[in-house]
N, C-alpha and C positions, 0 to 999 in steps of 0.2 A: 765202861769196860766190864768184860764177865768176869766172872770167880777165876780163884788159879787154873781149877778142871777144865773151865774152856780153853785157857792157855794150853794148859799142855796137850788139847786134841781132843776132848770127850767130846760126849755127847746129850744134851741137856732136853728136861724138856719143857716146851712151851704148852701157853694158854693161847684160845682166839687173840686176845688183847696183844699179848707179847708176837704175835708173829705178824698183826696190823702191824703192829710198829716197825719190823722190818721192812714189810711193804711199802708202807708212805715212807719211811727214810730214803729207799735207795739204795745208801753207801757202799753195798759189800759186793755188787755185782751179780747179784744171782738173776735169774732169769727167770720171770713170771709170765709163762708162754701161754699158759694151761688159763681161760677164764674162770673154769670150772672150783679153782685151787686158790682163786684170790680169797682173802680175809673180807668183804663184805658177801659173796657167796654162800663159804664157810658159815658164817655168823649168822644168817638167813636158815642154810638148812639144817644144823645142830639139831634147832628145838623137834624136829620132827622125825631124828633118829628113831632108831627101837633102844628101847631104855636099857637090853643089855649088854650094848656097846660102849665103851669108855673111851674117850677122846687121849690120843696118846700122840701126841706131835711133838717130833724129836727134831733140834737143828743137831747139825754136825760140824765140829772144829774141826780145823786141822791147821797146824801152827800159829794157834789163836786167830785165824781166820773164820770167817763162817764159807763153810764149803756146800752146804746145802740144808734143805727142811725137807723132812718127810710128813706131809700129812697124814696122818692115820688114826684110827681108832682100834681098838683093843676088845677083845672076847676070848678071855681065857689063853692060850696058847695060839691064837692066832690075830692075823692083826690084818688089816685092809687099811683099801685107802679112805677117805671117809668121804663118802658120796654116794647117790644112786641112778644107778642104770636108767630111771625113769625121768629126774629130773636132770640129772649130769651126762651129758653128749661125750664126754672123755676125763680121763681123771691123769693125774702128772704127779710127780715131785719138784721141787725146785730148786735147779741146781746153778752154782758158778761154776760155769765153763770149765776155769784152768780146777778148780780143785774137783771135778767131778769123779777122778778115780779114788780120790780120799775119801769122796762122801761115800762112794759104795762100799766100800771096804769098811769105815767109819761104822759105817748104819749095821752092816749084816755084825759085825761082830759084836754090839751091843746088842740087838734084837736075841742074838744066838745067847750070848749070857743071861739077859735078862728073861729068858724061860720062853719067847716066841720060835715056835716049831714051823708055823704054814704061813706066809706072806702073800697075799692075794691082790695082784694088780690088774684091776679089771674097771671101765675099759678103756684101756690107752692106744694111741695114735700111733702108727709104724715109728713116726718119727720124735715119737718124745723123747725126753729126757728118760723116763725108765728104758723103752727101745735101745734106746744109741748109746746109754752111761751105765743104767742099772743093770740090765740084765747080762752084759758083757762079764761086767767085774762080779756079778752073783756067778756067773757058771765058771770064773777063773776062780772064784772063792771056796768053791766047792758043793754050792747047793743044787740040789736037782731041780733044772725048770721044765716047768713045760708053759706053750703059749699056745693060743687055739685062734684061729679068724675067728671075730663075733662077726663084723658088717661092715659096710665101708660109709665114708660121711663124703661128702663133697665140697672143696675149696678152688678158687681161682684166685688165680692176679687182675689189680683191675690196673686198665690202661690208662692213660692223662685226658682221655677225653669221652666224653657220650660216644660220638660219634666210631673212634675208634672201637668201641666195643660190641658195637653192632654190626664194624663189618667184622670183627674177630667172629660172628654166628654163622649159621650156614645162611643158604641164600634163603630160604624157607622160613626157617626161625626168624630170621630177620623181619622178613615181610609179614609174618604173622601178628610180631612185637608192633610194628607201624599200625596195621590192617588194628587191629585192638585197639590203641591207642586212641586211633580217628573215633570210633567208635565212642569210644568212653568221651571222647570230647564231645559228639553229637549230641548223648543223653545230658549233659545238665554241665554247670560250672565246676570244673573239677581243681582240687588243688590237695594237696599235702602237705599234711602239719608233720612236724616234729616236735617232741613234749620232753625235755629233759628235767628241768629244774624241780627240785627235790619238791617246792610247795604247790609246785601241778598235779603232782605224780597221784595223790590220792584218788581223785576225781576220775582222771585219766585212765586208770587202773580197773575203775569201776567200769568204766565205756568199753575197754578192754579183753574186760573179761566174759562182759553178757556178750560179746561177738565170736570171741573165742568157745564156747556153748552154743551158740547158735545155732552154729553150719553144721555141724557132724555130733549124732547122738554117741562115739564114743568120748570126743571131747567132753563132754558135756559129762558121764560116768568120770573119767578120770577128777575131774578138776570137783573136787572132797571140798568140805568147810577147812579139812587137815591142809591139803593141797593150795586150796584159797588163800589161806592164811602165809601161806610162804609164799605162793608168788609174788602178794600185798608185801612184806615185809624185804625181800627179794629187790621189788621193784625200788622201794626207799632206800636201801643200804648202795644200788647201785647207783640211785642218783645223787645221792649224797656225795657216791665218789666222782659223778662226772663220765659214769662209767655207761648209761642208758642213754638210750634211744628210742625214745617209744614214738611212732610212725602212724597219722593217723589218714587214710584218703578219703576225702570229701568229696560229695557227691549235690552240689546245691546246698553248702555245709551241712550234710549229713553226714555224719561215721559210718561209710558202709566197710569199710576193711581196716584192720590194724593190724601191725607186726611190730614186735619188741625184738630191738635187737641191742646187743653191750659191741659195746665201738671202745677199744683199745687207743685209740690214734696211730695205730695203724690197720686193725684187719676189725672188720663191723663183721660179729657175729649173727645170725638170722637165729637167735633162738624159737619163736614160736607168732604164730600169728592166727587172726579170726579175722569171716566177714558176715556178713549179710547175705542169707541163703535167697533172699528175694530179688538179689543182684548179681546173680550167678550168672546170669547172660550178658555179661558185659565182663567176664573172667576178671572180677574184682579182684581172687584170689591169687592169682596171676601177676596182675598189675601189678598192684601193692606192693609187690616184691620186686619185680621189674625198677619200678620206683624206688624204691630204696638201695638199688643198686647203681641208679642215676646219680641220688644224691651223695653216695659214697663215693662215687669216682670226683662229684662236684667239691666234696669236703678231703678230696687228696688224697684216701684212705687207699695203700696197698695192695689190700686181700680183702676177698668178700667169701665169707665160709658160711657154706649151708649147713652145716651139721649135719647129724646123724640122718641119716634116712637114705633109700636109694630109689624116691620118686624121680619119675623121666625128666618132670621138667627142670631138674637141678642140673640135668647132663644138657639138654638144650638151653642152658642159658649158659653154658659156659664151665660148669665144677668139673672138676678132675677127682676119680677119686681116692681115696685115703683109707687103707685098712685099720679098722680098730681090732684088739686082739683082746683076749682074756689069759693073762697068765699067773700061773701060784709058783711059788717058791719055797719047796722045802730044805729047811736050811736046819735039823735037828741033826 
């Protein structure tokens, strides 16, 4: 049970640990939509914050209820969500449904006492929890917003079978996905791993990452010993929870393509993937994903979400897309 203050509605705040613990519980109903926002996430990209940020993560009561958690971090009079644009494809709070006008009201009026002047929600999904809960009840609260299109990401529903999905493409895409396929089957023995289990993941990670470098010299600037170091740690916290998917396509058991993606048990995310630049005529980079979207429909999975980016071939395979938005909140 919490202190009396939770009872009567405050507003407390949490550590990474203490809001795991909400997470693996369950019990209160909140809704953890947002991958980006889970506790093994969180806990991966902290250490690579800028140092003068402070972690400031606030649940909200409301009739000794937990009505929501806002993840954020603190810099002086303003407060963000904590994540970045570069490794985080969208950022969210976490809200229960029925008490989500409590938590808005809850949150702003604490941030407003507590000396937070700018609230920076950046970058969230048309349809998040900040969208649909937060930003209603901030402009009925009284703070001034503004929100700006960043880009759009791209998500679909997947159907009950392969085959249904392939004619849900056009007549063209389809025949291309086939005409490929045959192809990749010509050149060598092909097949697809999937590598979840937390005591793979090391290795795995390594094969991973020299593919991800490989194919494109911006990849390759991006991905730091800093950068390294989280994807490594990133990778273990998510397998740990059951939450990876790391996808490798074999070519005469060679790794010529991989993609990591975190699978929900219901929507398999496509966070990022590499191949092999010597196997580019056989659109490894293509397949692979292709593939993983086979195996998603095979493992029963919902939604299949490309994330951030508005490459062609996520609108030809099927994504619809999703505006992400940058919005502040001034609430002084």
């Amino acid at each position: 049970m919490r202190n009396s203050a939770a009872k009567r509605g405050d507003v407390q705040t949490e550590t990474l640990e203490s809001v795991a613990r909400y997470w693996q519980g369950g019990e209160h109903g909140l809704k953890w939509t947002c991958p980006f926002v889970l506790p093994p996430w969180l806990s991966a990209w902290w250490p690579i914050v800028d140092g003068d940020w402070s972690p400031y993560i606030l649940s909200v009561y409301h009739q000794g209820q937990l009505a929501g958690i806002a993840p954020l971090m603190r810099k002086g009079h303003e407060a963000r969500l904590i994540g970045d644009a570069d490794v985080c494809d969208h950022l969210d709070v976490v809200v229960a449904p029925q008490h989500a006008h409590a938590f808005g009201r809850g949150l702003l009026d604490h941030l407003n006492r507590d000396g937070v002047r700018e609230l920076v929600l950046s970058p969230i999904r048309q349809d998040s929890s900040v969208m649909t809960h937060l930003i209603p009840m901030a402009e009925e609260w009284g703070a001034r917003v503004s929100c700006d299109r960043l880009a759009q990401l791209f998500t679909m529903s997947l159907p009950d079978n392969w085959g249904a999905y392939l004619q849900s493409l056009s007549g063209k895409e389809r025949h291309e996905i086939r005409r490929k396929l045959r192809k990749l089957d010509r050149a060598g023995h092909v097949t697809l791993r999937c590598i979840g289990h937390a005591a793979k993941i090391s290795a795995a990670m390594e094969t991973f990452l020299t593919l991800f470098k490989a194919n494109r010299t911006d990849k390759a600037a991006f991905m730091t010993d800093t950068m390294m170091a989280f994807f490594l740690q990133l990778a273990a916290n998510l397998a740990a929870s059951d939450l990876l998917k790391l996808y490798f396509l074999d070519l005469d058991d060679r790794p010529v393509a991989a993609t990591l993606c975190i699978d929900d048990r219901s929507t398999v995310y496509l966070y990022n993937n590499g191949y092999d630049a010597a196997y580019q005529s056989l659109s490894i980079g293509l397949l692979s994903k292709v593939l993983t979207i086979k195996a998603s429909i095979g493992d029963g999975r919902q939604t299949y979400d490309f994330l951030k980016g508005s490459e062609a071939y996520k609108r030809r395979l099927g994504g619809q897309p999703v505006n992400l938005h940058h919005c502040v909140l001034d609430i002084d």
